[in-house]
MARLUM-765939 format. One record per residue (C-alpha): residue in one letter; residue number from 0; y, x, z. Coordinates in nm, 3 decimals, decimal comma. Last residue first. Layout:
+--------+-----+---------+---------+---------+
: residu : num :   north :    east :      up :
+--------+-----+---------+---------+---------+
:      a : NUM :       Y :       X :       Z :
...
+--------+-----+---------+---------+---------+
This chain:
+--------+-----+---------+---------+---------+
: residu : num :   north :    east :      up :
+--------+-----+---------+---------+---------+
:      x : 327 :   4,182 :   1,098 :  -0,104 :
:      x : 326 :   4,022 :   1,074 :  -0,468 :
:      x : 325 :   4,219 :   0,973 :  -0,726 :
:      x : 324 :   4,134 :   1,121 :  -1,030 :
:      x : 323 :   4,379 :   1,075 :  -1,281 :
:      x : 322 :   4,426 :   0,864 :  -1,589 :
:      x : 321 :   4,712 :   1,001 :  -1,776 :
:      x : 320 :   4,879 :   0,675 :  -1,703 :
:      x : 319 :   4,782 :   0,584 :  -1,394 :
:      x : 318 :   4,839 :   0,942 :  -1,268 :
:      x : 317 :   5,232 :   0,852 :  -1,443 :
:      x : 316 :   5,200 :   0,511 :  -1,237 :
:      x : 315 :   5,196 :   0,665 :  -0,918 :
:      x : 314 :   5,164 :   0,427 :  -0,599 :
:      x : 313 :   4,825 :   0,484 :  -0,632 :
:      x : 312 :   4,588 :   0,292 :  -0,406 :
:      x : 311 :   4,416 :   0,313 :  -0,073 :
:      x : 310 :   4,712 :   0,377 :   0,123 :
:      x : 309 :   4,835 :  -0,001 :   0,056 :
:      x : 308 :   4,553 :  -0,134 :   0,192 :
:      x : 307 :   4,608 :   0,027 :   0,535 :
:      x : 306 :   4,977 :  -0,063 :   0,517 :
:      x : 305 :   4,878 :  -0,408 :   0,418 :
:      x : 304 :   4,670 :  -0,396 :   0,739 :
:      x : 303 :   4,290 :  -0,395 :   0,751 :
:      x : 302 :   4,037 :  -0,702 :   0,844 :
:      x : 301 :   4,098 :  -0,942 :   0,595 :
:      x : 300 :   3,981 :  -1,289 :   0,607 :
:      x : 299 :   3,692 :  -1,348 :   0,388 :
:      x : 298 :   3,760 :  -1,284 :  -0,019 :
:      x : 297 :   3,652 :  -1,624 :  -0,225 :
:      x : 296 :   3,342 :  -1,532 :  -0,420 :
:      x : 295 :   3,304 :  -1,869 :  -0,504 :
:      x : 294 :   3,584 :  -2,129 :  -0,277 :
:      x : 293 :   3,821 :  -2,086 :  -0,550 :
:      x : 292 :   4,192 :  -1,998 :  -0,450 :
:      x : 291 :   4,253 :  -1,700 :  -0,636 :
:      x : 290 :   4,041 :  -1,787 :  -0,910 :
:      x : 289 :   4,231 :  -2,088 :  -1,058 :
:      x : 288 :   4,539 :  -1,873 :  -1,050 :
:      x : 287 :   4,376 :  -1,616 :  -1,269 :
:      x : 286 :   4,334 :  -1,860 :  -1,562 :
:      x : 285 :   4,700 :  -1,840 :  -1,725 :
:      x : 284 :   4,763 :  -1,452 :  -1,659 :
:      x : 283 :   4,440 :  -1,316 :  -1,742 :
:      x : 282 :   4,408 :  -1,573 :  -2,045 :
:      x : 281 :   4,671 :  -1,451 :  -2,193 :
:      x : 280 :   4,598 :  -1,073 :  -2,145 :
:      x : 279 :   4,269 :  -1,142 :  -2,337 :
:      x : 278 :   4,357 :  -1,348 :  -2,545 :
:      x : 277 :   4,632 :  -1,061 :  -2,685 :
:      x : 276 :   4,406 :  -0,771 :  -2,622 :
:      x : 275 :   4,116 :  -0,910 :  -2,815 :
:      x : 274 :   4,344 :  -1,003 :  -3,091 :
:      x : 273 :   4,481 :  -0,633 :  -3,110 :
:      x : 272 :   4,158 :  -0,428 :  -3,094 :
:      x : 271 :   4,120 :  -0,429 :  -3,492 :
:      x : 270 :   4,498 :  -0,167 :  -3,489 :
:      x : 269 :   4,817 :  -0,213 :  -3,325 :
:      x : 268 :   4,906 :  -0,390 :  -2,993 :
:      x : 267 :   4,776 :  -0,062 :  -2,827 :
:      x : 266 :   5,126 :   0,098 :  -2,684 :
:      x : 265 :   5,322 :  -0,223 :  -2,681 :
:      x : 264 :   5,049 :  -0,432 :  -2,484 :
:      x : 263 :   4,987 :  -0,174 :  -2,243 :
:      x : 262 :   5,343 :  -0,149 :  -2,148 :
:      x : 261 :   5,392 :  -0,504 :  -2,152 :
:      x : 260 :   5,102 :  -0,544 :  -1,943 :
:      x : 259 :   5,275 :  -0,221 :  -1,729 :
:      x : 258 :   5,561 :  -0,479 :  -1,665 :
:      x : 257 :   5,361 :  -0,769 :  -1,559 :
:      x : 256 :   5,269 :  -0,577 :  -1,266 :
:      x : 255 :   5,563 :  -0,407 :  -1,183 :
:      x : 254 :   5,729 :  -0,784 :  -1,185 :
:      x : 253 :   5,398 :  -0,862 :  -0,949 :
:      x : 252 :   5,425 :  -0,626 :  -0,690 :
:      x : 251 :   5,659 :  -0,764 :  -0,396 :
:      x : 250 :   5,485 :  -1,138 :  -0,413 :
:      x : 249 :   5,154 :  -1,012 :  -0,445 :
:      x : 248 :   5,219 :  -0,775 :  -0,187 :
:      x : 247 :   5,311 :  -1,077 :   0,056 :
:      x : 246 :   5,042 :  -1,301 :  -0,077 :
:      x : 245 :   4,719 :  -1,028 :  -0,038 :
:      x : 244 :   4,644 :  -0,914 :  -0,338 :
:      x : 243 :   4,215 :  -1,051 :  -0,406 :
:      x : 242 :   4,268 :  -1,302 :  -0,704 :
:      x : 241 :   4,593 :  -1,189 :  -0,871 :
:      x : 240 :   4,471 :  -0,836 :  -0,895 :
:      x : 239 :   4,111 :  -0,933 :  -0,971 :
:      x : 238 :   4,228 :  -1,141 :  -1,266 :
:      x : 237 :   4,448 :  -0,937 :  -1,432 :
:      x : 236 :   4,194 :  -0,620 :  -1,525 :
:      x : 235 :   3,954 :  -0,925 :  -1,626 :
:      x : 234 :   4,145 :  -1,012 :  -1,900 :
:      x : 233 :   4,208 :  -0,677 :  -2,022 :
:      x : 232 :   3,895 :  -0,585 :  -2,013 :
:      x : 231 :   3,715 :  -0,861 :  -2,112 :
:      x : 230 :   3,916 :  -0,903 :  -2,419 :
:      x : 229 :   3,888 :  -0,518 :  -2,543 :
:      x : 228 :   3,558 :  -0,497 :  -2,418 :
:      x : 227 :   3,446 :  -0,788 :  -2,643 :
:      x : 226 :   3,726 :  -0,733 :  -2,930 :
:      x : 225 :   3,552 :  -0,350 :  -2,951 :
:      x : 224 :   3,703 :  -0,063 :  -2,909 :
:      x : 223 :   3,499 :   0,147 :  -2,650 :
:      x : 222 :   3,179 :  -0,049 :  -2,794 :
:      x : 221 :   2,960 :  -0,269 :  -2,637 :
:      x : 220 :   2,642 :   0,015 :  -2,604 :
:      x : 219 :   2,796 :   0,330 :  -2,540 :
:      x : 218 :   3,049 :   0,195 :  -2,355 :
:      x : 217 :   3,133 :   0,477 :  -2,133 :
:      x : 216 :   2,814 :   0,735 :  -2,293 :
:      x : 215 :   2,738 :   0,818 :  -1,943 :
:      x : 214 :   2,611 :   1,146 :  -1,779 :
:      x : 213 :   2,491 :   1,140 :  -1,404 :
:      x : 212 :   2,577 :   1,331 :  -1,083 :
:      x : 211 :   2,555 :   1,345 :  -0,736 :
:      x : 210 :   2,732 :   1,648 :  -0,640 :
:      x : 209 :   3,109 :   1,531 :  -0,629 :
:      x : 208 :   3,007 :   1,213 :  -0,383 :
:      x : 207 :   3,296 :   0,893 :  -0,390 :
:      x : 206 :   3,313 :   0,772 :  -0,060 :
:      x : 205 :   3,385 :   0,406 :  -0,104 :
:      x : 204 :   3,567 :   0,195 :   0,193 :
:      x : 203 :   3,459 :  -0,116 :   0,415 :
:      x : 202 :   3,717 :  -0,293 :   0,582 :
:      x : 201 :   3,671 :  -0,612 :   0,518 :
:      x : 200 :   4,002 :  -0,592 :   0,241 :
:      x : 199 :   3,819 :  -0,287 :   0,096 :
:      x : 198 :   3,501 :  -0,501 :   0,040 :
:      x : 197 :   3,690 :  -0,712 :  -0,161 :
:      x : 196 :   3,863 :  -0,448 :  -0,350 :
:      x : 195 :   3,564 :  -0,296 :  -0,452 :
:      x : 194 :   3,420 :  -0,647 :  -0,561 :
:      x : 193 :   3,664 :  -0,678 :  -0,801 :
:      x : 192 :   3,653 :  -0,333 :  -0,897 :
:      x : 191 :   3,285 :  -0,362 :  -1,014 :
:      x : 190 :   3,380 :  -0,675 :  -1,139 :
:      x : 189 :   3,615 :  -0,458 :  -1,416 :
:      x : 188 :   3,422 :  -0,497 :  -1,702 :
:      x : 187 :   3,129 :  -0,761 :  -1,820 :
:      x : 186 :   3,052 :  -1,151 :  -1,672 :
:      x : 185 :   3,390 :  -1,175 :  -1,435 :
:      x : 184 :   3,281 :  -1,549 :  -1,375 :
:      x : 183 :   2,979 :  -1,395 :  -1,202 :
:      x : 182 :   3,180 :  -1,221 :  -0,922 :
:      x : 181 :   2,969 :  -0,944 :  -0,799 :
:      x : 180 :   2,772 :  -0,983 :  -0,479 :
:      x : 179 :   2,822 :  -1,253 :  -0,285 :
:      x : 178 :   2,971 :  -1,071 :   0,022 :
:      x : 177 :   2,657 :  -1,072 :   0,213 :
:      x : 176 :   2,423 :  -1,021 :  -0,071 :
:      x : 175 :   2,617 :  -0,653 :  -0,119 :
:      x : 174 :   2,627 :  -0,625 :   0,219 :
:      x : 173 :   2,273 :  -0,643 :   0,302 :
:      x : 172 :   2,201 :  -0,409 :  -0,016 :
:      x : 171 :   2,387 :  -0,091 :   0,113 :
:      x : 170 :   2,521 :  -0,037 :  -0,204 :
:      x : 169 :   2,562 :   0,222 :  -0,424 :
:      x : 168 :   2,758 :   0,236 :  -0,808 :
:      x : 167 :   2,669 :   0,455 :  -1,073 :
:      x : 166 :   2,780 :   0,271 :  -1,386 :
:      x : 165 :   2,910 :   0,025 :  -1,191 :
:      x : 164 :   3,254 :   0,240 :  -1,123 :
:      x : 163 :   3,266 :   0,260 :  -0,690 :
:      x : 162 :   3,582 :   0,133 :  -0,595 :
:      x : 161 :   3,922 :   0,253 :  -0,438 :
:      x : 160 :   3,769 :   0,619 :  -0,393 :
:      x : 159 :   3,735 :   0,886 :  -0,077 :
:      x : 158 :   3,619 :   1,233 :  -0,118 :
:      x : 157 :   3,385 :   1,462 :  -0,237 :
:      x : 156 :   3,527 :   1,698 :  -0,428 :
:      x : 155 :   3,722 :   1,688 :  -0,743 :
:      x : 154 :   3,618 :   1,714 :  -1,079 :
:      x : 153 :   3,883 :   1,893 :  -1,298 :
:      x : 152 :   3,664 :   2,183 :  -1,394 :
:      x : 151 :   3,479 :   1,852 :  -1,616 :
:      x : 150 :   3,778 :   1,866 :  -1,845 :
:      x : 149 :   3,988 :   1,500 :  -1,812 :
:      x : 148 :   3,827 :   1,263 :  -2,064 :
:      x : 147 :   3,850 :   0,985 :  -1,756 :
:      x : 146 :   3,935 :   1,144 :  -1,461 :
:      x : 145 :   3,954 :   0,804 :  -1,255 :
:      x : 144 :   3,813 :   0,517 :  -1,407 :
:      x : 143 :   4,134 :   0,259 :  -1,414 :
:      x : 142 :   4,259 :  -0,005 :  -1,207 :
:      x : 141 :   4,596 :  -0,145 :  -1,290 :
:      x : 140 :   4,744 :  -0,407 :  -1,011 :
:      x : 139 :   5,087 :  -0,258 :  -0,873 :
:      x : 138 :   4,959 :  -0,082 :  -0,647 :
:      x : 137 :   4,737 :   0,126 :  -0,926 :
:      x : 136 :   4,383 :   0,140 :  -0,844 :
:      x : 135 :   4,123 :   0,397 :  -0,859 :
:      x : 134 :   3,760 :   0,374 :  -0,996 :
:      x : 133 :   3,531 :   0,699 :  -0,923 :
:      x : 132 :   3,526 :   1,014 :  -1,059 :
:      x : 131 :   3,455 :   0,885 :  -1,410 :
:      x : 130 :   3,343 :   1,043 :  -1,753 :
:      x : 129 :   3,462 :   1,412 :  -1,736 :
:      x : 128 :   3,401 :   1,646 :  -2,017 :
:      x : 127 :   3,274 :   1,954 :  -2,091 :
:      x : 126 :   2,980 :   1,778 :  -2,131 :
:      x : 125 :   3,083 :   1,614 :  -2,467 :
:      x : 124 :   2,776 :   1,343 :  -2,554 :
:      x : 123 :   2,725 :   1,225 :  -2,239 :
:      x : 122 :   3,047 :   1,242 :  -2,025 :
:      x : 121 :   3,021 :   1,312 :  -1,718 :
:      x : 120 :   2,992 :   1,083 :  -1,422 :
:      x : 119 :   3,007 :   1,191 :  -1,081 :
:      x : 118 :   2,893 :   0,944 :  -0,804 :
:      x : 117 :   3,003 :   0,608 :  -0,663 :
:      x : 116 :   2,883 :   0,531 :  -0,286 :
:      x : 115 :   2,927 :   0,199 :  -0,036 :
:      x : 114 :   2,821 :   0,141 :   0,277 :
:      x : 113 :   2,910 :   0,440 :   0,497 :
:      x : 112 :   2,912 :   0,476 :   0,871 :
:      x : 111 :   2,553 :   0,650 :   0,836 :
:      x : 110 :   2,752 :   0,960 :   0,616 :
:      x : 109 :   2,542 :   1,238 :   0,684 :
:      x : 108 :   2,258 :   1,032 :   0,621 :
:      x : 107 :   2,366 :   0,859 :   0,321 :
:      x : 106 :   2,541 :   1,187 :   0,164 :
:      x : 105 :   2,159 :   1,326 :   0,172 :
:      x : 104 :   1,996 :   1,050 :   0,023 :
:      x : 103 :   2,271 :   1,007 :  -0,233 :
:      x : 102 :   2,172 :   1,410 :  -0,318 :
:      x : 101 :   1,848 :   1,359 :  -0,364 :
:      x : 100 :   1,907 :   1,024 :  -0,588 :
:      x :  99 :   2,123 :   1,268 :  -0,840 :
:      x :  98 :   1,870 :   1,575 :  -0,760 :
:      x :  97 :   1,754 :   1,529 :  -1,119 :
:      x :  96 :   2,050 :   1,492 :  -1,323 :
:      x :  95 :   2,092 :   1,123 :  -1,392 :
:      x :  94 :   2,081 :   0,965 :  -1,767 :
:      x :  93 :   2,381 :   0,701 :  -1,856 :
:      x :  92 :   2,394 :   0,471 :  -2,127 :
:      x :  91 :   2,133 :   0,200 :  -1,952 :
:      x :  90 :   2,373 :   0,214 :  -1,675 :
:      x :  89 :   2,283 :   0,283 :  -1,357 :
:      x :  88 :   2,316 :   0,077 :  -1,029 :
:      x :  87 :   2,164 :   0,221 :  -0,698 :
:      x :  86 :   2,105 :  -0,126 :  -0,447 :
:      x :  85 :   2,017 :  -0,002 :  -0,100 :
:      x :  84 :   1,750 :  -0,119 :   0,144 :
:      x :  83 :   1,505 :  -0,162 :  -0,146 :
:      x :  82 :   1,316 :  -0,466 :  -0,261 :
:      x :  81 :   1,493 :  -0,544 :  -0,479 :
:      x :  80 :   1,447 :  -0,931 :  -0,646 :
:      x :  79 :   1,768 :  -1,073 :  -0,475 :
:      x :  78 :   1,952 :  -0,764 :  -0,622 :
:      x :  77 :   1,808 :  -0,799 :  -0,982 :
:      x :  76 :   1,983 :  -1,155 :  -1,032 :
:      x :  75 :   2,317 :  -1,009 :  -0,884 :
:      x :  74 :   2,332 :  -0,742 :  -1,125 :
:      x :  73 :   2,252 :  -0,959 :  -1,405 :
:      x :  72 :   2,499 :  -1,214 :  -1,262 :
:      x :  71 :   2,763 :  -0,903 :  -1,295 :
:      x :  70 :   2,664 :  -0,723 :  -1,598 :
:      x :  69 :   2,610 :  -1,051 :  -1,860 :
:      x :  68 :   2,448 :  -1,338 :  -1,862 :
:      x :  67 :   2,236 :  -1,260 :  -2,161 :
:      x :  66 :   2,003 :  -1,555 :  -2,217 :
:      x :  65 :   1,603 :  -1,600 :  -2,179 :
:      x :  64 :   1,558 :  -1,296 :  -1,910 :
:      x :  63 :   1,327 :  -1,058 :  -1,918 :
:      x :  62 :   1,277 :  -0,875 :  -1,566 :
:      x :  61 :   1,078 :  -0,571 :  -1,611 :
:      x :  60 :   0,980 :  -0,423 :  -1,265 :
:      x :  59 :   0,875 :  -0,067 :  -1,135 :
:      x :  58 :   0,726 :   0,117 :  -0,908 :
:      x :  57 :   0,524 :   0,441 :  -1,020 :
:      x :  56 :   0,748 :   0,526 :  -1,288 :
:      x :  55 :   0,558 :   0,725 :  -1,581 :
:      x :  54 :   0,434 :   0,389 :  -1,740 :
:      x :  53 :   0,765 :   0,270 :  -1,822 :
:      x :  52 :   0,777 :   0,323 :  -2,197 :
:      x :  51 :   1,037 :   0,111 :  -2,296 :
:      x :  50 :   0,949 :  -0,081 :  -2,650 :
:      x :  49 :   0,990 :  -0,419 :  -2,460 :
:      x :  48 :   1,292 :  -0,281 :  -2,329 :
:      x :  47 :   1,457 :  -0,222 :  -2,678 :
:      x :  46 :   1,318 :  -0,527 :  -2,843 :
:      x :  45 :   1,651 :  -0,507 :  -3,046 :
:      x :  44 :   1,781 :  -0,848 :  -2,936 :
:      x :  43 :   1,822 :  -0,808 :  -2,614 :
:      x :  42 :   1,788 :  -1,143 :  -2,390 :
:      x :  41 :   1,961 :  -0,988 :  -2,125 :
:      x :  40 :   1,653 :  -0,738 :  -2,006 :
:      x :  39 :   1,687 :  -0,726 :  -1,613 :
:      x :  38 :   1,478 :  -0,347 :  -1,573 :
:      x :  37 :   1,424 :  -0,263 :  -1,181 :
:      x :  36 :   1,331 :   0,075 :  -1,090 :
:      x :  35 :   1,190 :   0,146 :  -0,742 :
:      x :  34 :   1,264 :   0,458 :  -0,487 :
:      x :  33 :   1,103 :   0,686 :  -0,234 :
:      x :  32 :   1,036 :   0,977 :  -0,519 :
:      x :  31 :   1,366 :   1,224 :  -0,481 :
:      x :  30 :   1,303 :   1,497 :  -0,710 :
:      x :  29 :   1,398 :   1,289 :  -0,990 :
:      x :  28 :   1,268 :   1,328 :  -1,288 :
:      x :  27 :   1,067 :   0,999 :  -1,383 :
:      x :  26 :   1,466 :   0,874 :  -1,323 :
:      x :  25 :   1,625 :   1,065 :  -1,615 :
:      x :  24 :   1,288 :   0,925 :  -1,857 :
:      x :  23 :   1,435 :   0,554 :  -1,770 :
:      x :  22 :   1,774 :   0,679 :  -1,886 :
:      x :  21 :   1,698 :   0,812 :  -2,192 :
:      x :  20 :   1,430 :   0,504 :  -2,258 :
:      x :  19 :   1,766 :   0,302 :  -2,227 :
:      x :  18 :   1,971 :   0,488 :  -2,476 :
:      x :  17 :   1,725 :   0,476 :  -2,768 :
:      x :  16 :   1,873 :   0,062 :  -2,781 :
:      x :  15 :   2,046 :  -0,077 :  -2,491 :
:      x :  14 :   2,043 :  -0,375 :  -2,681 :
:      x :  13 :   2,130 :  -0,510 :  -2,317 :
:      x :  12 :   1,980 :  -0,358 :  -2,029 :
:      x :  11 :   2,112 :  -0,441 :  -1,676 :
:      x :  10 :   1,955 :  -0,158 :  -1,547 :
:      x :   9 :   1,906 :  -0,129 :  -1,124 :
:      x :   8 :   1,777 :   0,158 :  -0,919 :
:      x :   7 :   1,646 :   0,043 :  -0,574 :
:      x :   6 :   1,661 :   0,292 :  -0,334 :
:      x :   5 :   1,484 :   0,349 :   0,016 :
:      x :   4 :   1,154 :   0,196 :  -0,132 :
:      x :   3 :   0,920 :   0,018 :   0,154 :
:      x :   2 :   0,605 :   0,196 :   0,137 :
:      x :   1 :   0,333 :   0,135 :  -0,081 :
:      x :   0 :   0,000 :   0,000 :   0,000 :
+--------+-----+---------+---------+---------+
């Protein structure tokens, strides 16, 4: 009889294509072992998990799904089906070194105050450079991945983050069902964030870990430029600002707010992305009211002081801008 896993990694596979069995062979690597792989096929249409090879993991689950409802239900889906104590997400575009669960091990114990983890990402096909240290925030409602196509000398050390990036997010798994998990409504792109800054408002912050490290193709499989990440991004980006700011910084923050969406809107209005970006920024601003006050996924009272929260974010819009780490 096998043990209880420590980790439970998690793909949300969707025409993940030769990238999946890339990241599937990463984890038959690790020198960690105490951990189980769960596959949540999206209704792919390229057969790409049911051509996985999966017979070098020695606990694992394929969970096929008849529609594709997207990263964050997907997520949520494979969480109630873990057995694990915590939840390790990778991306079907990313592979992880081989200590990469070794070394969350190790940050776990010397950390036992600690529910949530992100790790180093570097760019898959240019190693030189860096994917994501981390997801920071902008006061004035602008998350981006920190460090993003910065040189990989850049990485910082461990330190702490506003939210751990999906692609190689940890959670202690009680919390994560706590909370509610990710907010289905988000359905692709920045509900990773969302539910960063939810667990920041409770108190709970992300230690972002320099040695634990995987490579990610950042949408590899959707498309950097595509109307779907365009539109979800940008739509999304709005919504968890107006959802989870507390009213008074709300109130103080949202002219500076609607001012970088102009800014973004002027410097990529050009080019196949541009009707994505319209809708999507639209429909960010119109919609996000509904969310703010909707019982699902509603954030519980907070437990940390605006001057708390406030120290969490950049009050720089130039690191913002040039897309920074930010890791305290």
């Amino acid at each position: 009889m096998n043990e209880r896993p420590l980790f439970s990694v998690i793909i949300i596979n969707y025409n993940g294509g030769i990238f999946l069995q890339k990241a599937l062979d990463s984890l038959v690597s690790q020198s960690f072992k105490n951990f189980e792989v769960l596959v949540l096929d999206n209704a792919s249409e390229d057969y790409s998990a049911d051509a996985a090879d999966f017979d070098r993991l020695s606990q694992v689950k394929l969970i096929k799904e008849p529609t594709n409802h997207g990263f964050a239900k997907g997520n949520n889906l494979a969480a109630q089906k873990a057995a694990g104590e915590w939840l390790v997400l990778l991306n079907p575009d990313c592979t992880a070194t081989s200590t990469w669960l070794e070394r969350i091990d190790a940050a776990i114990k010397a950390n036992p105050e600690i529910s949530t983890f992100t790790c180093a990402q570097i760019s898959l096909s240019d190693q030189s450079k860096l994917d994501g240290t981390g997801d920071a925030y902008n006061i004035f409602g602008i998350p981006w991945r920190g460090g993003f196509g910065h040189p990989a000398a850049d990485l910082p050390d461990t330190g702490f983050c506003f939210s751990a990036c999906g692609a190689s997010a940890v959670y202690r798994k009680d919390l994560f069902l706590e909370v509610g998990g990710f907010d289905e409504r988000f359905f692709c792109y920045c509900e990773d964030v969302d539910l960063g800054y939810r667990l920041q408002l409770l108190g709970y912050d992300c230690l972002f870990l320099s040695d634990a490290i995987v490579h990610h193709e950042g949408s590899g499989i959707s498309g950097r430029h595509s109307y779907f990440t365009t539109y979800y991004g940008n739509r999304n980006r709005t919504w968890l600002y107006i959802k989870n700011t507390p009213l008074p910084l709300l109130i103080v923050t949202l002219p500076g707010h609607l001012a970088l969406l102009s800014y973004i809107y002027l410097r990529n209005c050009r080019g196949s992305r541009q009707n994505g970006l319209q809708k999507g920024l639209i429909d960010g601003l119109t919609q996000a009211w509904r969310l703010r006050n909707c019982p699902d996924y509603k954030t519980q009272d907070r437990k940390i002081s605006l001057l708390a929260l406030t120290r969490k974010m950049s009050w720089n819009p130039f690191r913002m801008a040039a897309r920074r780490p930010h890791v305290r």
